[in-house]
C-alpha positions as CSV (number, residue, x, y, z in Angstrom):
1,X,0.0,0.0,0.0
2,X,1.7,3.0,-1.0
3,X,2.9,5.2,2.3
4,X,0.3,8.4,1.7
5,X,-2.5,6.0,2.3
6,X,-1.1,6.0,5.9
7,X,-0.6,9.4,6.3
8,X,-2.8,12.6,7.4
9,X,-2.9,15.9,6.3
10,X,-2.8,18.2,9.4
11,X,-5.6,20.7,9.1
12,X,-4.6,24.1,6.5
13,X,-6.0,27.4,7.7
14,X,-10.1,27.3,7.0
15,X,-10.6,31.1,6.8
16,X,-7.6,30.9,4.8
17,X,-9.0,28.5,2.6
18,X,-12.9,30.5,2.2
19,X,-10.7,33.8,1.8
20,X,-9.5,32.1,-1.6
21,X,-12.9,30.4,-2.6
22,X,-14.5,33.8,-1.6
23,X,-12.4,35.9,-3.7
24,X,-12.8,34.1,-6.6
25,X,-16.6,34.4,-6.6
26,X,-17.8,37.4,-9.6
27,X,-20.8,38.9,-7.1
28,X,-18.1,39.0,-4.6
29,X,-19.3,41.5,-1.5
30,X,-16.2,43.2,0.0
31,X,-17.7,43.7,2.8
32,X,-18.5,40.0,2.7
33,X,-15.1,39.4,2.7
34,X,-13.7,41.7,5.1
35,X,-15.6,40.0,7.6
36,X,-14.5,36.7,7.2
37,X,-10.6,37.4,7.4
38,X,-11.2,39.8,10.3
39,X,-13.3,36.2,11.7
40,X,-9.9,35.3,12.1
41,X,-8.5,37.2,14.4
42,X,-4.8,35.8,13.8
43,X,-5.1,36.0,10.0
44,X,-6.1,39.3,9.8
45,X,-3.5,40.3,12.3
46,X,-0.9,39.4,9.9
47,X,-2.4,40.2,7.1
48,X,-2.3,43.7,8.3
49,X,1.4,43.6,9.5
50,X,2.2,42.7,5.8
51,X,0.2,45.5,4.3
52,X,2.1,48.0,6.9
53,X,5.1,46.2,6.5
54,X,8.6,47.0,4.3
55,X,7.0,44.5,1.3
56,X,4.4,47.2,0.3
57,X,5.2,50.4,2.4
58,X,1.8,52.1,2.2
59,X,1.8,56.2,2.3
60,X,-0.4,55.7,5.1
61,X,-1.2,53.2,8.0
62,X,-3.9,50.7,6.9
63,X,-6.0,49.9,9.9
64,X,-8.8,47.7,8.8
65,X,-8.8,44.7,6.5
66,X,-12.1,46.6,4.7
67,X,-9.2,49.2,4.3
68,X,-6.4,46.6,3.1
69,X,-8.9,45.2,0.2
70,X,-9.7,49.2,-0.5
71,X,-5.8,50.1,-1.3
72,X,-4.6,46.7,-2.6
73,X,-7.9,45.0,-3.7
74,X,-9.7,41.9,-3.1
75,X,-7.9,39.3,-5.7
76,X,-4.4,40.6,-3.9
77,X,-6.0,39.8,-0.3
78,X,-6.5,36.2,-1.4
79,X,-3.3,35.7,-2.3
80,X,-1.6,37.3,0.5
81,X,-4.5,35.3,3.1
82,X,-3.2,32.1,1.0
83,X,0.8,33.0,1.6
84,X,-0.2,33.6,5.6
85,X,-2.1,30.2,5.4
86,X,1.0,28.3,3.6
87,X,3.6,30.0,5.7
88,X,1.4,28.6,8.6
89,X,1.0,25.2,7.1
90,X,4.3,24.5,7.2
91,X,5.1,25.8,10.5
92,X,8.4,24.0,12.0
93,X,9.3,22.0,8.7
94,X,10.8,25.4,7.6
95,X,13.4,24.9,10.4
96,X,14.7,22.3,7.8
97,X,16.7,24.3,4.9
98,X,16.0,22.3,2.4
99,X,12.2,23.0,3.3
100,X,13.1,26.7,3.8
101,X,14.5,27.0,0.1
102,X,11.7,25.0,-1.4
103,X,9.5,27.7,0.5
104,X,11.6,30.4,-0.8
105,X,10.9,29.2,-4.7
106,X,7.3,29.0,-3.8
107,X,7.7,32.8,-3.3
108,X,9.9,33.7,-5.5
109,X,7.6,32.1,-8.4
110,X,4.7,34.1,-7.2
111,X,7.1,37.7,-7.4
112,X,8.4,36.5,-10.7
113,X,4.6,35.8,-12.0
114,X,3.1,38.7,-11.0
115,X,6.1,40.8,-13.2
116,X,5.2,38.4,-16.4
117,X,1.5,39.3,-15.4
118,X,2.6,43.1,-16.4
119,X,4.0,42.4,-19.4
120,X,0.9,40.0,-20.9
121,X,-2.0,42.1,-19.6
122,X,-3.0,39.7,-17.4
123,X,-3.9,40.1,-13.6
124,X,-0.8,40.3,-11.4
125,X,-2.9,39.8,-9.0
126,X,-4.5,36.1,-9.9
127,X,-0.6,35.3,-11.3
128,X,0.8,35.7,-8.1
129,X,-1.7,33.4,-6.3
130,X,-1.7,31.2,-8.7
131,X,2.4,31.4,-8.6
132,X,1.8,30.6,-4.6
133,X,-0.6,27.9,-5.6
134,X,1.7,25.6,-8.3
135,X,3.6,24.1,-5.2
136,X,0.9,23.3,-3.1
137,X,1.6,19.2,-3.0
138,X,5.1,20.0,-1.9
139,X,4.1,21.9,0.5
140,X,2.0,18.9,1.7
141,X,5.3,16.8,1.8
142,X,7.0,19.2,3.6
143,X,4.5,19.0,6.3
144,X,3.7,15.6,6.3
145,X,7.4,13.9,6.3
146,X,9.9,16.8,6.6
147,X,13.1,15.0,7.3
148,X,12.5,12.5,4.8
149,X,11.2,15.0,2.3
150,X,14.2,17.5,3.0
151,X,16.5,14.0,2.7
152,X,15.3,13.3,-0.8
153,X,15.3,16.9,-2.0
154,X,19.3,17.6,-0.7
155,X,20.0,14.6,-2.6
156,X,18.8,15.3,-6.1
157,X,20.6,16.3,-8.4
158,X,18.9,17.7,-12.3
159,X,15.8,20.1,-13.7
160,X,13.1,20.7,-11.3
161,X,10.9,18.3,-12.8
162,X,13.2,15.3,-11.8
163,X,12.1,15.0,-8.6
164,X,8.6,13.3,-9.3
165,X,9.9,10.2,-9.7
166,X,11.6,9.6,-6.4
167,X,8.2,11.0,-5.0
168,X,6.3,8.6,-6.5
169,X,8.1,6.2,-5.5
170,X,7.8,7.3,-1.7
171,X,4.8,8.6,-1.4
172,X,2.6,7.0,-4.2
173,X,2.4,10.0,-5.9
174,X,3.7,13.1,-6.8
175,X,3.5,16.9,-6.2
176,X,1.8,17.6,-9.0
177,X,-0.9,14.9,-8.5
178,X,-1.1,15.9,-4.7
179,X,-1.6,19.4,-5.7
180,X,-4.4,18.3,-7.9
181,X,-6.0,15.9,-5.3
182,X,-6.3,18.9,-2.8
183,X,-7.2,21.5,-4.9
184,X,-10.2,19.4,-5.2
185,X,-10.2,18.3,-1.4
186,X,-10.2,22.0,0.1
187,X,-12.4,22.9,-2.2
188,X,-10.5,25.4,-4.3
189,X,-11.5,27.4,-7.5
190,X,-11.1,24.6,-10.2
191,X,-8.5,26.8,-12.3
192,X,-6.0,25.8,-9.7
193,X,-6.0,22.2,-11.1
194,X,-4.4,22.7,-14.2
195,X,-1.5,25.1,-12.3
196,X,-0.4,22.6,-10.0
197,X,-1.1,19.4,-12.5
198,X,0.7,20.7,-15.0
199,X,3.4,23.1,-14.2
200,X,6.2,20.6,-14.4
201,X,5.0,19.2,-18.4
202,X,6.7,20.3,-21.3
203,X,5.3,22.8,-22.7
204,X,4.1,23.3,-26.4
205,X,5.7,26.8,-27.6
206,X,2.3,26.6,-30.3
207,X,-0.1,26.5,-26.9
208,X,-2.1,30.1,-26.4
209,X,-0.4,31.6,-23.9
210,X,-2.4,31.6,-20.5
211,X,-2.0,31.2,-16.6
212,X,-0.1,27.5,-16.9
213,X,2.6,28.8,-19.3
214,X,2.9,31.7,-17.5
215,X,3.5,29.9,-14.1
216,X,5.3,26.8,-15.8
217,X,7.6,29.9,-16.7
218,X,8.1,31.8,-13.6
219,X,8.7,28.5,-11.7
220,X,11.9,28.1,-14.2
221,X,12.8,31.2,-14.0
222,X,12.6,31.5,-10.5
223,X,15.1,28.8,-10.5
224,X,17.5,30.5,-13.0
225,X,18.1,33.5,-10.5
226,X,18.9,31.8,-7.6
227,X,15.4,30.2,-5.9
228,X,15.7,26.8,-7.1
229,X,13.7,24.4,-5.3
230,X,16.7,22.5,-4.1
231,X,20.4,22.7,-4.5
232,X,21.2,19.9,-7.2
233,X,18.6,21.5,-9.6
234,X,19.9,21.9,-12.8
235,X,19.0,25.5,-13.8
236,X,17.8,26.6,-17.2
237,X,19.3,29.8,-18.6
238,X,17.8,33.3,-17.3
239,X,18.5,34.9,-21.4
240,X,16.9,31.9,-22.9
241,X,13.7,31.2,-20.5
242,X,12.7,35.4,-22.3
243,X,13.2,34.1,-25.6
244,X,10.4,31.9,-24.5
245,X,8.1,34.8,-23.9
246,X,5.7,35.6,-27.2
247,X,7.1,38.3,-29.0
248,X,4.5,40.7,-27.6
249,X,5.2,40.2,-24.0
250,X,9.4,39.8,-24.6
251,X,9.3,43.4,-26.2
252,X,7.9,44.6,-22.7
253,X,9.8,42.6,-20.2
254,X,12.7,45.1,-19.7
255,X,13.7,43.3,-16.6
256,X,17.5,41.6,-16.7
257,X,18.6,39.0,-14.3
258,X,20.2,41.0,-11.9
259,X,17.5,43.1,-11.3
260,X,14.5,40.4,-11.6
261,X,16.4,39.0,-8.8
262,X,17.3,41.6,-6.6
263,X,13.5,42.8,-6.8
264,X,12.4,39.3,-5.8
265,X,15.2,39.2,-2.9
266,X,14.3,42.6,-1.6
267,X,10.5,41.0,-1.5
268,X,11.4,37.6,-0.1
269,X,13.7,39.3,3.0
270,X,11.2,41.8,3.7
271,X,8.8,38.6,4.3
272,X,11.1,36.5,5.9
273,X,11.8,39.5,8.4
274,X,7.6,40.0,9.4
């Protein structure tokens, strides 16, 4: 019997999890929402502390969550109510480092999404929940088994995508399936599926450019600058994961390597420090 069918989820973040369902709803009430984070009195607490906080730096103090979905908007509250519930989730597995980098490309794919967002007139806001989102069975892992999860990451070695096997053969399944399994489990907005089923296939440079190519990209490039998922992984090249961009959105994306990255650093620190 494969081990996962012995295994447990511990419980993810409930207001957490309605604060994404919620948001994605097109009669959404604001003050509907509002009311559900500040249900929670630990949620919205640190919610707020990151709308104060270095990562945004707000002209003025923001006081109320119905004021926090007023500045930054409602689709950026769910993904900021979804990093708080993640960063919860995995609690004291991030004492591991292996678990701590993983959690670090997790972010840094989110930061990376939301700039690609810019470029294709999409919504930065959606990408970078959505960026959040791709990793969700490894986060699951992480939680789950973290010394034998952060055992078989610190001892691959190739592209991201190679570590599926070695999960499968562990677990029973891999990230990507997990992440499918619980998007359905929890609940989620259905979109989420094809994000963290699919963003480690290959992908068809033909395909219409959407949401999965977009976060299948920023999860390699967040690799390229220095967030890989774990230290063996084989990193693509920064100059040649742009070329990949449609010509619309590579004649926009001014950003070069060093700069992508120190933007995503600067983020990721200010975080780190809350």
């Amino acid at each position: 019997m494969p081990l996962w069918a012995n295994l447990r989820l511990p419980p993810f973040s409930q207001a957490a999890l309605r604060v994404v369902q919620l948001a994605s709803k097109e009669n959404l009430q604001l003050h509907e929402l509002s009311e559900l984070i500040s249900s929670d009195p630990a949620l919205a607490s640190e919610v707020l502390t990151i709308v104060n906080s270095l990562v945004y730096a707000p002209r003025f103090p923001i006081a109320s969550i119905l004021q926090a979905i007023a500045v930054m908007g409602a689709n950026h509250l769910q993904g900021l109510c979804l990093m708080v519930g993640v960063r919860g989730y995995l609690g004291k597995s991030l004492h591991y480092p292996t678990i701590r980098a993983l959690w670090r490309h997790n972010l840094a794919t989110a930061a990376v999404a939301e700039q690609l967002a810019s470029t294709g007139f999409m919504d930065r806001d959606i990408a970078f929940t959505c960026g959040l989102m791709h990793d969700l069975g490894r986060m699951a892992f992480a939680v789950v088994k973290p010394l034998e999860y952060a055992e078989m990451l610190g001892r691959q070695v190739g592209p991201s995508a190679s570590i599926l096997e070695p999960e499968r053969e562990f677990f029973g399944r891999d990230h990507c399936q997990l992440g499918a399994q619980l998007v359905r489990d929890w609940r989620l907005p259905e979109e989420f599926e094809s994000i963290v089923a699919q963003h480690h296939e290959e992908r068809d440079p033909a395909a219409p450019w959407g949401m999965v190519e977009l976060i299948q990209l920023s999860c390699r490039m967040a690799d390229s600058i220095g967030f890989a998922a774990f230290a063996g992984c084989q990193c693509p090249v920064f100059d040649d994961l742009v070329a990949e961009l449609p010509t619309r959105e590579r004649k926009v994306f001014h950003l070069d390597m060093e700069t992508l990255a120190a933007e995503v650093a600067r983020k990721i620190a200010a975080i780190e420090a809350l």
